[in-house]
N, C-alpha and C positions, 0 to 999 in steps of 0.2 A: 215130701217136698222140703227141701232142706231151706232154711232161710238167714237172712244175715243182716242184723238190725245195722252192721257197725262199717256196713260195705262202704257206698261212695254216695258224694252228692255232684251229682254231674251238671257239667253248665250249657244247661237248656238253651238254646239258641230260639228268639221269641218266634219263629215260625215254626219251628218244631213242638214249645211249647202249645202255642196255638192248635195244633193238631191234633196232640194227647186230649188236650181240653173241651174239645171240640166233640172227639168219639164220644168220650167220657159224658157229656153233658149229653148224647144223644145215646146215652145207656148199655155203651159199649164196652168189654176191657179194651185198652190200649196201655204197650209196653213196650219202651225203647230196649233193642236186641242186637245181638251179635258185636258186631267189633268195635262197635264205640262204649261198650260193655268191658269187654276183656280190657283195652287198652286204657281207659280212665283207672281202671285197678295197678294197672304198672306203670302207672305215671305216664304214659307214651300220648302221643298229642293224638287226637281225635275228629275227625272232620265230618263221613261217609253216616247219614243219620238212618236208621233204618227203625221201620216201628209194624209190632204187631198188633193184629187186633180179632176182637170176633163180628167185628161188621164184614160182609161180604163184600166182594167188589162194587156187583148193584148198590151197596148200601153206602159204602163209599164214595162213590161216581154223586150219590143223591148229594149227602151230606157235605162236600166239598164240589158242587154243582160251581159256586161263583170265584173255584180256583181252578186255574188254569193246569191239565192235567194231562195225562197220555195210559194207554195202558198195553205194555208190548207184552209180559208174562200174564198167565193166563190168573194167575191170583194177587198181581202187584197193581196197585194205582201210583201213580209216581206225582206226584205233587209240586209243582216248579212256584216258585215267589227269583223275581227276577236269575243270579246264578244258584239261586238253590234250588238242591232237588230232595226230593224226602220220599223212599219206597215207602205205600204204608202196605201191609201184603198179611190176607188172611190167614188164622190160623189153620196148619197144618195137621193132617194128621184123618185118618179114616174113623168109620161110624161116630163120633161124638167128638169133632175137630173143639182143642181144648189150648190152652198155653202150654200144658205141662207135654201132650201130643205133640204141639207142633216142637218144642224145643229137644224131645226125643229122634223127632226126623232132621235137627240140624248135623252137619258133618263131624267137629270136633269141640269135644266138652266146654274146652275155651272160651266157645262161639256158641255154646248153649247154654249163656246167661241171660234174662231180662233185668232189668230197672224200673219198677214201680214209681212213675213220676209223682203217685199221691203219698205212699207213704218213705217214699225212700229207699226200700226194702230189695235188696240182693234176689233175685228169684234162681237157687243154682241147686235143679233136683240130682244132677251128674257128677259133680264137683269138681269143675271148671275151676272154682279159685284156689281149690288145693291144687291142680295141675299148676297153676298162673305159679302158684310157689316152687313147684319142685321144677319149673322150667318143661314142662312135659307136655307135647301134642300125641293125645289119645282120641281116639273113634269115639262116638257116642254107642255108649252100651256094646253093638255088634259090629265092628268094621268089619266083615265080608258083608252084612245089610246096608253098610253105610257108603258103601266105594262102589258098591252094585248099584244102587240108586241114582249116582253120579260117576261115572268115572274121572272124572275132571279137578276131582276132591285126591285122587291119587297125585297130582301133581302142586294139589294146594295145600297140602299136609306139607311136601318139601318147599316149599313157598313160605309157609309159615314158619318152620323151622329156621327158615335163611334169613329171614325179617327178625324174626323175635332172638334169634340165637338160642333157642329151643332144642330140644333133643326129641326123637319119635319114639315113643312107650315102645315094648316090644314086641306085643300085640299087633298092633298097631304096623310095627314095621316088617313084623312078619306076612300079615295078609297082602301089604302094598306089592310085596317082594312077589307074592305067589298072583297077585292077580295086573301085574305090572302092563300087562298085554293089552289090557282092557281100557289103555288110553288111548288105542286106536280109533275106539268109540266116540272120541270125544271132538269138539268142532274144531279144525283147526286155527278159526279166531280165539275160541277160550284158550288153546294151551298157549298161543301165541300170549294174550293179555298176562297167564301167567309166568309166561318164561320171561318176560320185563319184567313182572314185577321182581323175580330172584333177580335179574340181571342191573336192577334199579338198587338194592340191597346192599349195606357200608362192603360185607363178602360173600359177592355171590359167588365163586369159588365152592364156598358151603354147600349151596344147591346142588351144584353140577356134582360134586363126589357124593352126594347122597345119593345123587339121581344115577350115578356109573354103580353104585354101589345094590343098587338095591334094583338097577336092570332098565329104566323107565326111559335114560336116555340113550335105552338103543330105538326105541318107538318114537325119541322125538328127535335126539339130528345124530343118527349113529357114526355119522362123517368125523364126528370128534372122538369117538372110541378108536380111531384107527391111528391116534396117533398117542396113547395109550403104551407107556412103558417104553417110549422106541425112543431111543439114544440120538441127541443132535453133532453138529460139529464142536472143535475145539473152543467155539468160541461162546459154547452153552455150555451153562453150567446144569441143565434140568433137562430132564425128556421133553417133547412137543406139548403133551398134553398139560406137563406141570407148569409149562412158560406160558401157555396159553391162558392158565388160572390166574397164573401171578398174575400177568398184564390186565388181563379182568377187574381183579382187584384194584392195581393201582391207577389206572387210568382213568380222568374224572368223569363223575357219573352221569355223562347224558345219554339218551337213548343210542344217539349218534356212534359215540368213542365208544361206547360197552358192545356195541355190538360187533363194530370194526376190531374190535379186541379179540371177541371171539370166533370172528372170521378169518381173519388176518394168515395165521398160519395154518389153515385147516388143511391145505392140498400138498403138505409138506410130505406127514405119507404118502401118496401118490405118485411123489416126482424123485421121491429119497433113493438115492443110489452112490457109491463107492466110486472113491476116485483118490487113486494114489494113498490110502487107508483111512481116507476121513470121507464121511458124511457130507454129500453134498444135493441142493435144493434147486437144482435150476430150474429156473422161472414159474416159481413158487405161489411169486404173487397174483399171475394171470390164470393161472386157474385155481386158484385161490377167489377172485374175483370173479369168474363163472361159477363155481358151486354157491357162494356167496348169493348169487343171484337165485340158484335153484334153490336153495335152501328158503331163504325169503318169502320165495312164491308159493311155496310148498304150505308156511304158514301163515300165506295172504299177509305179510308185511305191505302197507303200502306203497306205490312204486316208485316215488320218489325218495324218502328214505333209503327202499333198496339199492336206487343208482347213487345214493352219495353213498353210502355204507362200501359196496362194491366197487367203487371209484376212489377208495380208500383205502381199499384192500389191495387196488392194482397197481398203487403209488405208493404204499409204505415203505419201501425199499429204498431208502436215502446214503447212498453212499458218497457222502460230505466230504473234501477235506480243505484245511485253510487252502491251498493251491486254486482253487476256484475262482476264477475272475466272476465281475458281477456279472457278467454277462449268463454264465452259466447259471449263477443264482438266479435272473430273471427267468431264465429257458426253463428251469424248475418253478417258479411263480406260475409261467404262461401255461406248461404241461399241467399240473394238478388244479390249479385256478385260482385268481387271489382271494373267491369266497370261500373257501378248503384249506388254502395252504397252514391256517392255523392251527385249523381241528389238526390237520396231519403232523405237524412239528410236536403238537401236545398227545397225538397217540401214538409216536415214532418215540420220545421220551419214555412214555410208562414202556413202551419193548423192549426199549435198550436195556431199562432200568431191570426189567424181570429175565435178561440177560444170565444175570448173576455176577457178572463181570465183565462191565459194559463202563467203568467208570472214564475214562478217555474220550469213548463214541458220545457218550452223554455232555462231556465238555464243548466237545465239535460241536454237537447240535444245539446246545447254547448257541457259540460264535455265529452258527448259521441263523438262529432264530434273530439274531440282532442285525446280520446282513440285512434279512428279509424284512424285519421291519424300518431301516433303513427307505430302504428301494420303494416299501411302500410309501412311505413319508414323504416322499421325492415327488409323489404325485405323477410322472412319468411314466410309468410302466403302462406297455403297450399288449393287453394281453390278448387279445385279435384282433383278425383286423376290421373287426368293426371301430375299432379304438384308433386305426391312423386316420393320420389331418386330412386323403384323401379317399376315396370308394372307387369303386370299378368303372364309376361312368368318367370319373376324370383319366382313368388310365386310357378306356378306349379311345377319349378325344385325344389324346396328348402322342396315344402310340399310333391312330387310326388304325385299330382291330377291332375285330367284329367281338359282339358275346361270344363265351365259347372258355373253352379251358384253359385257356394262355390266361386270361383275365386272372383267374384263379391264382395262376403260379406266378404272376405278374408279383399281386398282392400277396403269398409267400415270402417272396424274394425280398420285398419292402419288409414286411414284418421282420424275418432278418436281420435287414440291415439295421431298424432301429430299437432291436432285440443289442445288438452291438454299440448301435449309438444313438441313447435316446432323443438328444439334441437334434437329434434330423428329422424329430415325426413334425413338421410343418410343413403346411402346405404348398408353401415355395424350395423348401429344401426337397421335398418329393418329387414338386412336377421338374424341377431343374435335374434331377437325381434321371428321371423317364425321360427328358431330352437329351441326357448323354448314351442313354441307351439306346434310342434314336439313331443318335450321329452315328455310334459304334456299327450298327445295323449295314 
C-alpha cells in the first residue's frame, strides 16, 4: 500500500469532521474518498463529501441515530445537517471488506484515493496521484472487471476526461472501445446525469469526439453521428457535426443553451437536399424540434426543460434585417415569448458565431437584441391575449355573440391590431375599436 506523508491537508467542513470523529470514536476506520480526494490534489475546488468506513450500515443507522438520515443504496447512509449531505458507505469488497478492497473496486485510480483525517496520510495503493500528474484516467487494476461491474463508468471515464482535460490510458480506452455496447445496460437517468455533466464542461466538444470516437455515442443519441462529415451551405464554413460542437462550446453554459446547442441542427441530415448546387435545410428547425423532444424522453429529461429546449430549437432560425419595422420585432417577441426571447438571442449568437463566417449576421443580431430590449422597456408589449385591456366577456357584450369561436378570432384580430399599435391596448380604445365593427356589420 503505497503512502504519501507530503499529500494534502483538506478543509474539513465541521459536519463532515463531525462524522470521521464520530466513527473513529466508536472504533471504526473512517476515510474521506474519491473526488474530493483527487480534486484537492490539483487544486480544483471541492464540494461532494463522501466518506468510507468499516461500520455497517446497521452500525451506522445506530451511531448517527440523532442525525437525520435516508438510505436509498443498499450500503450508503447519507447524512443530511440542513443543505448538507455527506454518503458515509461501507467498505467494499468480498470475504474480508477492507479499505484497500473497497478502493480496488472503485472505477478509476484517480477516484481510488482516501484521506486519513487523523494522520494526514495520502492512502493511494493504484497510483492515482502519479496519474493526477501525467493527466491520465486509467481503470483500477482490470478495466474489462471495472466497466463490467458498472457500465455507466464507460461513460464517466469520458466525463472525466472532458471535466479534468485528461486523456484516457490506452488500456483503458481500448476495452471502453470494445465493450462500448454495454451502455445500453445502464439507466437511462445515469447516462442522462452524465451527459450534463460533459455538456456543463468549459469544452464539452471534448466528450462528444471521444464519445464518436470510441463508438459510445451511437448507443446514446446516434441522431448526431448522422450529421458527421456532411458538407453544409455557402454560408458554413464546417460540416453539421463540427458547427454543432463549436456552438456547444461557445454558447453559455446553462443546462438550457448547451442543450438547445446540441439539438438545434440535429434534423439537418434528414431534410438536407440539393438545390440549384447548394445545400439546402428546409425547415430544419421543426423537426429539429420533434427529435428534440424524442431524444429527451428517451433520456427521461424532465418535461419542462424539454419544451423550452424544443421550443428553442423550433425558433432559432432568426432571419433579422434592419428593414423590420417594430411591429415585426414585437410578432417575434409574441411567437417565441418574452420569458425566451433572451435565451434565444444569446443561443442564435454562439450559431451565428460557430458559422465561421457569420460576422455581418452577428452585427444584425446585436441591432435586433437592442430593438428587443427596447420594446421590452416600453412596458407595452401585448404578448396574448391575456395581456389586452379587454377579455372575451367584454367582446360578447359589446358584439352580442354567444361563446363560441368568433370570440377567439375576435381576440386575434385585437392582438393584431395592437401588435401594430400598442397605444390602442385600452380599454376604451378597444371597446370603441368593436363598436365600429358593429356599425360596419
Amino acid at each position: 500500500m503505497a503512502r504519501d506523508f507530503k499529500a494534502i491537508s483538506l478543509e474539513i467542513p465541521d459536519f463532515v469532521a463531525f462524522i470521521l470523529r464520530r466513527l473513529q470514536n466508536k472504533g471504526h476506520e473512517a476515510y474521506v474518498v474519491g473526488g474530493v480526494v483527487r480534486d484537492a490534489l490539483i487544486g480544483r475546488s471541492y464540494g461532494d463529501w463522501d466518506i468510507t468506513t468499516s461500520a455497517v450500515p446497521s452500525e451506522i443507522e445506530a451511531i448517527f441515530g440523532d442525525i437525520r438520515h435516508y438510505r436509498i443504496k443498499h450500503n450508503t447512509v447519507t447524512l443530511v445537517q440542513g443543505a448538507q449531505q455527506v454518503e458515509v458507505t461501507t467498505f467494499r469488497g468480498q470475504d474480508a471488506p477492507s479499505l484497500i478492497q473497497d478502493l480496488r473496486r472503485r472505477d478509476f485510480t484517480i477516484n481510488a484515493m482516501a484521506y486519513c483525517p487523523r494522520t494526514h496520510e495520502l492512502i493511494d495503493p493504484f497510483g492515482g496521484r502519479q496519474d493526477l500528474s501525467r493527466k491520465a484516467i486509467r481503470a483500477v487494476e482490470d478495466p474489462e472487471a471495472r466497466f463490467r461491474e458498472d457500465p455507466i463508468r464507460l461513460l464517466r471515464a469520458v466525463r472525466l476526461a472532458t471535466e479534468l482535460h485528461f486523456h484516457l490510458e490506452q488500456q483503458t480506452i481500448n476495452v471502453l472501445t470494445k465493450r462500448g455496447p454495454d451502455i445500453r445496460g445502464a439507466a437511462p437517468e445515469r447516462i442522462r446525469e452524465e451527459l450534463m455533466k460533459i455538456l456543463m464542461a468549459p469544452f464539452p466538444s471534448r466528450g462528444f469526439y471521444l464519445m464518436r470516437r470510441t463508438g459510445l455515442l451511437n448507443f446514446i443519441i446516434p441522431e448526431l453521428l448522422e450529421g458527421y462529415l456532411k458538407r453544409q451551405s455557402q454560408h458554413h464554413h464546417y460540416t453539421i457535426f463540427r458547427h454543432i460542437m463549436i456552438t456547444v462550446d461557445t454558447v453559455p453554459p446553462t443546462e438550457l443553451l448547451r442543450l438547445t446547442a446540441l439539438f438545434h441542427d440535429i434534423a439537418k441530415p434528414r431534410v438536407r437536399a440539393k438545390d440549384r448546387g447548394q445545400w439546402r435545410f428546409l425547415r430544419h428547425e421543426q423537426e429539429g424540434a420533434r427529435l428534440t423532444e424524442e431524444i429527451m424522453a428517451r433520456l427521461r429529461f424532465r418535461s419542462e426543460l424539454t419544451q423550452r429546449v424544443s421550443h428553442l430549437v423550433r425558433h432559432h432560425m432568426i432571419g433579422y434585417s434592419p428593414q423590420w419595422t417594430d411591429s415585426a420585432v414585437r410578432r417575434l417577441i409574441q411567437r417565441v415569448g418574452p420569458e425566451a426571447i433572451h435565451d434565444l438571442l444569446l443561443f442564435r449568437r454562439a450559431d451565428l458565431l460557430a458559422h465561421g463566417k457569420a460576422e455581418k449576421q452577428v452585427e444584425l443580431l446585436d441591432e435586433l437584441k437592442g430593438r428587443v430590449e427596447t420594446i421590452l422597456n416600453q412596458g407595452r408589449l401585448v404578448a396574448c391575449t391575456r395581456d389586452l385591456a379587454i377579455n372575451g366577456h367584454t367582446v360578447m357584450r359589446v358584439l352580442k355573440i354567444p361563446p363560441g369561436p368568433l370570440v377567439g378570432k375576435v381576440l386575434d384580430h385585437l392582438m393584431q391590431l395592437v401588435t401594430e399599435h400598442p397605444e390602442l391596448n385600452t380599454q376604451e380604445q378597444l371597446v370603441q375599436h368593436l363598436q365600429e365593427i358593429k356599425i360596419k356589420e
